[in-house]
N, C-alpha and C positions, 0 to 999 in steps of 0.2 A: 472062694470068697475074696472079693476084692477089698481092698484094708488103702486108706488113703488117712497117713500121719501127717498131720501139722505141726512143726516144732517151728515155727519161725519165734525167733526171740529177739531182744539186745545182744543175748551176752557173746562178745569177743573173745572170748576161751570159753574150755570145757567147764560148767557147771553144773547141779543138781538136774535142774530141767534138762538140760541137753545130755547130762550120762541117761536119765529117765528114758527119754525120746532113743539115744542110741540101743540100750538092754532091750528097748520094747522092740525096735525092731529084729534084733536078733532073737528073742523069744519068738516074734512070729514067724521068722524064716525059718525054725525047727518045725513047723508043723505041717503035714500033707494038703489042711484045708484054707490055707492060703495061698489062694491061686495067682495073686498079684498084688504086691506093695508099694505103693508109693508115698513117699519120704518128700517134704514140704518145706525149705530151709530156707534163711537169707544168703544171700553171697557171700558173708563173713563168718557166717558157719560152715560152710559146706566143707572146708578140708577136715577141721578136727570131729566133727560126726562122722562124716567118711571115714576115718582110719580109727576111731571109737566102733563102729560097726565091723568094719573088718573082717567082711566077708562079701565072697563074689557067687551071686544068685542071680539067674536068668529074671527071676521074679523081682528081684529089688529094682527100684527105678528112682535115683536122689534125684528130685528138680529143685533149681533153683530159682526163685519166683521174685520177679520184679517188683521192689519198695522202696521207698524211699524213709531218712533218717527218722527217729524218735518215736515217741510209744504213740504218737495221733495214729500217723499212717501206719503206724502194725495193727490198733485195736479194729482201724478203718476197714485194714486188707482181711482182716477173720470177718469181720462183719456184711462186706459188700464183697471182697473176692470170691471169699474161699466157698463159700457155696454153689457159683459159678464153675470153678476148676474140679470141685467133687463131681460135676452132673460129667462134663468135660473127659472126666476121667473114670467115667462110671463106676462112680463107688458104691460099694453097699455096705462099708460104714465106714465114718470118720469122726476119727481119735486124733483130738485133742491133746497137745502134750501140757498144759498147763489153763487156768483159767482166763479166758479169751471171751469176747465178745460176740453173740450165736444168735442171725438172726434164721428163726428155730421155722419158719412157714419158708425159707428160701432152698432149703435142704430137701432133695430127693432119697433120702437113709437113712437111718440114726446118726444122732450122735454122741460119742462118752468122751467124757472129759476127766482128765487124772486131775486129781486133786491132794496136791503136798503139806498144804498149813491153811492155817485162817490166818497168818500174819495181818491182815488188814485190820482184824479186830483184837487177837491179842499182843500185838509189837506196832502199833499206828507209827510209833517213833522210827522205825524201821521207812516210812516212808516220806513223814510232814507233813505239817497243816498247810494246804488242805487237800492236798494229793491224795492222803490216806482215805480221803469221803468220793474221790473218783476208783480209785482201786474197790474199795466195798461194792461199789456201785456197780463196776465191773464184775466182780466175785460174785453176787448175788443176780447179778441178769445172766451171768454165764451157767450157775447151779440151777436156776429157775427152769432157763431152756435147753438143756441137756437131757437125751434120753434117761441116761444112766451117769452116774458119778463113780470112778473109780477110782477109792480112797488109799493112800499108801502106806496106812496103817489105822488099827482099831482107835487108836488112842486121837487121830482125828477126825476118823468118822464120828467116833461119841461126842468129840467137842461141838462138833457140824451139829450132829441130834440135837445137841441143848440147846443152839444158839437158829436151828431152822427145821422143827421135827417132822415137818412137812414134806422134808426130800426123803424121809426116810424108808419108802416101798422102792425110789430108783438107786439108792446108796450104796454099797457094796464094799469091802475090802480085798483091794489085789494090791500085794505088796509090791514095792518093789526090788528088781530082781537083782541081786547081791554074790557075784560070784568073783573069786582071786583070777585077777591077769594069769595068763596061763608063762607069762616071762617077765622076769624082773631087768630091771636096767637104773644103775646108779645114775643118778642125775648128775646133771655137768654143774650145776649150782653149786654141788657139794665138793669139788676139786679142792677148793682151799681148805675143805675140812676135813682131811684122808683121818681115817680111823679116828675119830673122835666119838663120845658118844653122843647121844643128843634125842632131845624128847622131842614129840609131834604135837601139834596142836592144825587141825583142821577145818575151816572153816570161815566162812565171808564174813567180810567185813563188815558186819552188823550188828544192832546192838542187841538183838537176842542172843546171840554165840557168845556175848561176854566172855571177849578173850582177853580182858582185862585180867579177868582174874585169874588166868591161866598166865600172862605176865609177872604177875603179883607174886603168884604160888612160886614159878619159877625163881623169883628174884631172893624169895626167902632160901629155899633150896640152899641155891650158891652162898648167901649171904651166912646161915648158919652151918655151912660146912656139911650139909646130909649128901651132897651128892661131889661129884668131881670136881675141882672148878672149870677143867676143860671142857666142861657138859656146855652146849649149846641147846638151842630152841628153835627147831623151824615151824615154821608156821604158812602155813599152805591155805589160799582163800582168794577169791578174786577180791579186789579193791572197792570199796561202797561208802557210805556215809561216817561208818568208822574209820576210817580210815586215817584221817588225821588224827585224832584220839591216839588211837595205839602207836601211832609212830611217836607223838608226844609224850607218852607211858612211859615210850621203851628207853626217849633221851632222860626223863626228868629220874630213871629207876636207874641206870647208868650199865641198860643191858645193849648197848651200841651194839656191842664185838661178840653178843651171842648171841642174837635174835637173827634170824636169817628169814626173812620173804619173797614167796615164790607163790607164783599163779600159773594156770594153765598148762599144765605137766599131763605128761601124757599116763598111761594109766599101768606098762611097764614101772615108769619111775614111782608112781603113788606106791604100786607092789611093794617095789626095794625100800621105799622109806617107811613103809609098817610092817616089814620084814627085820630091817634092822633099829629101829628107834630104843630105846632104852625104856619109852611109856608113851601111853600115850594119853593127852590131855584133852577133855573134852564136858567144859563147867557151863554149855548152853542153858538159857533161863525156860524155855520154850523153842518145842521140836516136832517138825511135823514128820519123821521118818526117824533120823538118828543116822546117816547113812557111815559117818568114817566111826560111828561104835560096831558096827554090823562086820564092815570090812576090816576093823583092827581084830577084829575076834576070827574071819578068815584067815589072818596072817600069824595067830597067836600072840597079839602084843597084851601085855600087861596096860591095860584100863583103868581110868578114874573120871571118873564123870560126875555129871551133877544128878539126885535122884528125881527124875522126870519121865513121866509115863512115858513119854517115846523111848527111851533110852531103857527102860524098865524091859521095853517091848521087844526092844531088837536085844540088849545085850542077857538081860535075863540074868543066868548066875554066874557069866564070864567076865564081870566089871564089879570093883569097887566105888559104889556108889555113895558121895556125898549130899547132904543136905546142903541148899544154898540158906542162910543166913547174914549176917552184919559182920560176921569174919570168916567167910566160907572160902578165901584165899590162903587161910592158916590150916584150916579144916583138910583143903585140898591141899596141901605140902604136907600134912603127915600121913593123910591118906597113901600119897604117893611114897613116901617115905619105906608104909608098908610094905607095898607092891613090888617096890624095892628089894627089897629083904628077899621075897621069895622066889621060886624060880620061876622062870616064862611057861606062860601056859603053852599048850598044842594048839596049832589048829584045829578049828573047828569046822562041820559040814552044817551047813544051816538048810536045812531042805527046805522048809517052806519058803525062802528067798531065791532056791536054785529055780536054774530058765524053765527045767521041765512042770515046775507048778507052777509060776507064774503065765507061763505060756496055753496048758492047758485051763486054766480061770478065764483069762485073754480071750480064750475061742470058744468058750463054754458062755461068756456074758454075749461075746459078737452074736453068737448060734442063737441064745435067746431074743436077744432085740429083733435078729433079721425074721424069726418066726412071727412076733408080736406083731412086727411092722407089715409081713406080707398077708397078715390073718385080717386085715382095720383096711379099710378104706381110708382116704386120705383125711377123712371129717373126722373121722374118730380118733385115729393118732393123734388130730393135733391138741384133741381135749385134754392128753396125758402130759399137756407140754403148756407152762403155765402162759399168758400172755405175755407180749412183748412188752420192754419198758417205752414209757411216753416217750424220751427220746431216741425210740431206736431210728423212727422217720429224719429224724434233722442227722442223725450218723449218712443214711443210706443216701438222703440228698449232698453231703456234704463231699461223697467222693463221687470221682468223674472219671470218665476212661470206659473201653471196652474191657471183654475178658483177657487177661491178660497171656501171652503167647508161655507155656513154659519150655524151659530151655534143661537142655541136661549139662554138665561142665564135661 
């Protein structure tokens, strides 16, 4: 089975989509019936995917595909490219690492598309007026023309059900796939902080992660004496629209000299820093996965998060789960308080996040589409496949160029 992933993104370090895109492709290089993979990146990811994969297969093939800056020309390049380079690359099916734009009659294969959140409809603020009504617009022409949708957890398939019950015969849940680095490595960030203790808080800079209140929580801690004072805070998340906010939190709360920020670390250092953290803080308002709840409970870290189906989903009954309310920053300090007291959990094996199930889900949905697809003539497939939006024409006109050459690094 040939398998052609598309992870081109923005992001300039490792984040959600791109660890997503990286585990998928090492779940599928565990299995016999992937006979060839190709991996679809920008030039600005290709190093930290590459050594996020981290592994050498005759069958793996990373190209790096010519684009140019900002979300036009990436939605342009899913749109007009990339079903040029699948015929190109003779795929028989292409996987989507996130919601992209599908024009669904240009594809010789299926297509599935992993699906992380609805942010568009429940966090708009995550994105602005009126950005947030092109992103929708995007999310719902990309769920429309997808073969299949593969949700990374129940708690957002069900949301998707309520808000589009119509996708619900191609919908599916295949988690994603959640295993400990097999080496830890202390990050060089931490030099100045030799043996101190210090709680984690994980997560981008946006306003669903309310990492406010995990500043907050923190600031009480220290201020009433429940924790060290040499206790620090790191706080690990690429940089986003919050971004200014919490830097102004942390001067106006007067946690200068404990708040420590760090992006784009490699997945050794993630290891060692929920290896060794003292807690770990995670008060998200809305979560389409939960992914550093999943991995602290890998590592046995002591948990407090906020009580939200996603987090319900991943952590289960290895997290102290707080209600968020009008003072859930005090809520979340005595919670932690308790967590405190006790002793660190064990790690934990989470099998339905390990590669061997998600990998056989992976090839058990590709198995089914490629039968569907070779059983239909090409008329009939495409009735399963809703119409294209009014403007998908002025997208297709608007990019210009031949199929583009791809290149290996």
């Amino acid at each position: 089975m040939r398998i052609v992933v598309a992870a081109v993104s923005s992001n300039r370090c490792m984040s959600g989509v791109s660890r997503h895109a990286a585990n998928l492709v090492k779940c599928l290089l565990s299995r016999p019936e992937i006979t060839s993979l190709h991996v679809l990146v920008g030039d600005w990811e290709q190093k930290y995917i590459r050594e996020a994969i981290g592994k050498q297969d005759s069958r793996l093939h990373l190209h790096v595909v010519p684009i140019g800056p900002g979300t036009l020309s990436r939605n342009l390049w899913f749109y007009r490219a990339l079903p040029a380079i699948a015929r190109q690359l003779r795929a028989e099916i292409v996987h989507i690492a996130y919601p992209s734009p599908i024009r669904r009659k240009a594809f010789a294969c299926p297509v599935v598309v992993t699906l992380h959140d609805l942010y568009p409809y429940d966090f708009p603020s995550n994105f602005g007026f009126p950005r947030v009504l092109v992103n929708r617009r995007i999310l719902k022409q990309c769920l429309r023309n997808a073969d299949a949708i593969a949700s990374v957890s129940d708690s957002t398939r069900i949301q998707l059900l309520k808000r589009m019950p119509q996708l619900m015969l191609k919908t599916v849940t295949v988690h994603n796939c959640v295993e400990a680095a097999p080496i830890t490595r202390r990050p060089s960030f931490l030099a100045r902080w030799p043996d101190r203790p210090f709680f984690l808080c994980v997560a981008q800079h946006r306003r669903n992660k309310n990492i406010l209140v995990a500043l907050q929580a923190f600031r009480l801690l220290l201020s009433n004496g429940a924790v060290s004072p040499d206790t620090k805070l790191v706080l690990i998340g690429m940089p986003g629209p919050e971004t200014g906010r919490i830097e102004a939190c942390i001067r106006a709360s007067g946690l200068t000299q404990r708040v420590l920020m760090a992006n784009g670390i490699s997945d050794a250092e993630m290891n060692w820093c929920y290896r060794n953290c003292e807690l770990l803080l995670a008060p998200s308002i809305v979560e389409g996965f939960g992914l550093p709840v999943a991995e602290g409970r890998l590592a046995g870290c002591r948990i407090v998060c906020s009580d939200i189906p996603a987090f319900r989903e991943t952590g289960e009954s290895g997290c102290r789960f707080v209600p968020l309310g009008p003072d859930c920053e005090k809520d979340f300090a005595a919670a932690a308080v308790i967590s405190l007291g006790g002793r660190r959990p064990l790690p934990v094996h989470l099998a339905r996040f390990s590669s061997a199930v998600v990998a056989e889900q992976y090839v058990r949905l590709y198995e089914t589409l490629a039968v569907v697809w070779n059983g239909e003539d090409a008329s009939s497939a495409d009735l399963n496949a809703a119409p294209a939006d009014s403007h998908d024409s002025h997208a297709a006109a608007a990019v210009a160029g031949t199929l583009p050459t791809l290149t290996r690094p």
